[in-house]
N, C-alpha and C positions, 0 to 999 in steps of 0.2 A: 281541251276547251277551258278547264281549271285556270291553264296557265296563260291561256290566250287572253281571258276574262281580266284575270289581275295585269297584262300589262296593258290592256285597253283600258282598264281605271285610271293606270300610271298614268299612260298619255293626253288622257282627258282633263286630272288634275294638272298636268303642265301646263295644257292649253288655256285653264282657270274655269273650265263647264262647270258651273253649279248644278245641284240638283233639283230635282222636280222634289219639294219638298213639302209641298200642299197633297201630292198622293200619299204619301207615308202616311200624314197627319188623317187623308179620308180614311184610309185602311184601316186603322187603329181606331179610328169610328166607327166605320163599320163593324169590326170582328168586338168591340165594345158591344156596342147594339144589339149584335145576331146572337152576344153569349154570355150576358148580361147576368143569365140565372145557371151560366157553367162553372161551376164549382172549380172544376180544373181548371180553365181559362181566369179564372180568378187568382189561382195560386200560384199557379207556372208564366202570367200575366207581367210582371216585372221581366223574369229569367228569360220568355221569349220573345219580349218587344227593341232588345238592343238586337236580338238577332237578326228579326223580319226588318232593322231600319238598316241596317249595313247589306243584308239583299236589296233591296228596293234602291236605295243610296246607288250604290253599283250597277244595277240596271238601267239606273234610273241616266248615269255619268255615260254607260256605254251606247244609251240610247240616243241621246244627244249628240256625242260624237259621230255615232254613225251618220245620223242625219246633217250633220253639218259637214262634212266631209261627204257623202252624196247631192249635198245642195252643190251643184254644179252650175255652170251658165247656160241658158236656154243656146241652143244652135242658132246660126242666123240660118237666112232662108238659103244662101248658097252652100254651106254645111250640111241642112239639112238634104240638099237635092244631091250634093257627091254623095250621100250615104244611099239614099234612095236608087242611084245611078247603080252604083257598088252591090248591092246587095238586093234586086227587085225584087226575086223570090217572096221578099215580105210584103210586096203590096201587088200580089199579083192574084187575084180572086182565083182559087182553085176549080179545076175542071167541076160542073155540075151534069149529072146525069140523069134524065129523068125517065123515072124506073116504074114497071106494074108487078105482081105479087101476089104468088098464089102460098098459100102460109097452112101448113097440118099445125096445129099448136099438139104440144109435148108436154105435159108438167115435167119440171129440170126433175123430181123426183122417181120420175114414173120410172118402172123396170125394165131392164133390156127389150123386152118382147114386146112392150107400146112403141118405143124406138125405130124397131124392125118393122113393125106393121106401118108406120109411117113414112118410114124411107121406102115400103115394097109400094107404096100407095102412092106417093110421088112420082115413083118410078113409072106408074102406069100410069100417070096425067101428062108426066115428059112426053114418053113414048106416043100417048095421042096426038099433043099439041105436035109432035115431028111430023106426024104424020098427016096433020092438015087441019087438027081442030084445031076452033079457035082459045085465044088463051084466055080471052072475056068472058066467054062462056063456060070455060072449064073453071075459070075463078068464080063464079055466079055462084055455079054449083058447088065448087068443094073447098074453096079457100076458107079457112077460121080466121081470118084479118078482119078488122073493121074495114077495110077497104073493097071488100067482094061484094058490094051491093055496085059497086061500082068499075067494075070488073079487073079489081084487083090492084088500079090505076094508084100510086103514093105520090105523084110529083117528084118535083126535082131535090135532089137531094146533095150537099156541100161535098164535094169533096176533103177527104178526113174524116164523116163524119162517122164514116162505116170501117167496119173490120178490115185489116189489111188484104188477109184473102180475098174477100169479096169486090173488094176496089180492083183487085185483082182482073181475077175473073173477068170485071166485067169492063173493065179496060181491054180487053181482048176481042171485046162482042162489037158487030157493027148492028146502029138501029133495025128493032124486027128480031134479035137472037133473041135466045134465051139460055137460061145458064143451068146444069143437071142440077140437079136435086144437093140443096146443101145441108147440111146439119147447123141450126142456128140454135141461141138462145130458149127461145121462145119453141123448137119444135125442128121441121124441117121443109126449105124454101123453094120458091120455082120462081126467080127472076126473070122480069124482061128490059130489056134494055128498047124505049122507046124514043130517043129523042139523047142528045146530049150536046150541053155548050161549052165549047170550048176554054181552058183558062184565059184569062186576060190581064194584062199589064194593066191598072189601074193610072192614070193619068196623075203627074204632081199636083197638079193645081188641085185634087181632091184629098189628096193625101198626106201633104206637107205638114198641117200637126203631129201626124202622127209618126212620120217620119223625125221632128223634132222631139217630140215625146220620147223614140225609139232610141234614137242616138243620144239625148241626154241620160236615158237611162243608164247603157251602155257605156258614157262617160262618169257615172256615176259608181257603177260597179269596179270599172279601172280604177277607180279612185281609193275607192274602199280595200281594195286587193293591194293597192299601192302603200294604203297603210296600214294596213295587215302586215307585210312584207318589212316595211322600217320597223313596225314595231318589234318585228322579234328578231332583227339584224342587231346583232353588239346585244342583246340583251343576253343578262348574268340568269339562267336560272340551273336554281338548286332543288 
């Protein structure tokens, strides 16, 4: 990083970046003001300000650089949509399932034995709801969610938004399942799977900034990596 640092100064002094040299000047205002009655900042004040300006100086040279070398050209619209074409994954609204929830809370502290009494007490709310109670009603009565006054009901919920397991799981359920007993954060859980909509490819016409956004970035990052790459090709270091 040392080394990568000083030849991205080099390169920036080639290109003629000057520095942001009004921050140096606030800085030294600042730590002026904040330590005005610091004895040591007083003495060591000469010794450490050519120091703090040759950091800052250098950050201040790489900073610039980077951003002028990421200022890329915006995509035109047919750019944008080959990438969009290319790659839909990213504007394709992730499957949503909407889910009810019957919830034991656990303190994450609490001893094995609250654990165990929780997962055996799940076990016996699973095993009724198989058996034909309803899971409203069993969440009415036993769930600790804020959502049991309502029989357990949480809405729809993004995909990604949940543990990989559990996306899991319940990618597996068709509407009306329910999922055993999980060990969650919070405790341990009794999902149901009521309802789910499908992913969907989002249309260009709604998405095309962002698509532009995406791939300028993209072109931006290559850019950087591009001079990353020259800068330390032929370079002497000792």
């Amino acid at each position: 990083q040392l080394v990568e640092r000083a030849l991205l100064v080099t390169e920036a002094t080639r290109r003629a970046i000057r520095p942001d040299m009004a921050k140096y000047e606030e800085v030294v205002a600042r730590n002026d003001a904040r330590f005005a009655e610091n004895a040591d900042w007083k003495n060591r004040r000469e010794v450490l300000l050519p120091r703090i300006k040759v950091m800052m100086v250098e950050d201040s040279l790489v900073a610039q650089l980077e951003k002028a070398v990421r200022n890329v050209p915006v995509p035109t619209p047919s750019e944008a949509r080959a990438f969009y074409e290319k790659q839909p994954e990213l504007f394709t609204e992730p499957e949503k399932p909407r889910l009810s929830l019957i919830q034991l809370n656990v303190d994450s502290g609490a001893p094995r034995e609250s654990w165990d009494q929780a997962r055996a007490e799940a076990q016996r709310i699973f095993e009724r709801i198989k058996g034909g109670a309803g899971f409203s009603e069993e969440a009415k009565r036993y769930s600790q969610h804020d959502s049991a006054s309502k029989g357990g009901g949480i809405g729809y919920i993004h995909g990604g938004m949940m543990p990989e397991t559990l996306e899991k799981k319940l990618s597996e359920l068709k509407p009306g399942e329910i999922t055993e007993p999980i060990t969650v954060l919070q405790g341990v859980a009794i999902y149901r799977l009521d309802d789910r909509i499908p992913a969907k490819l989002q249309e260009f016409s709604t998405v095309e900034k962002r698509a532009q956004d995406l791939l300028k970035r993209e072109w931006g990052n290559e850019a950087w990596k591009f001079t990353l790459n020259q800068v330390h090709t032929g370079a002497k270091v000792e």
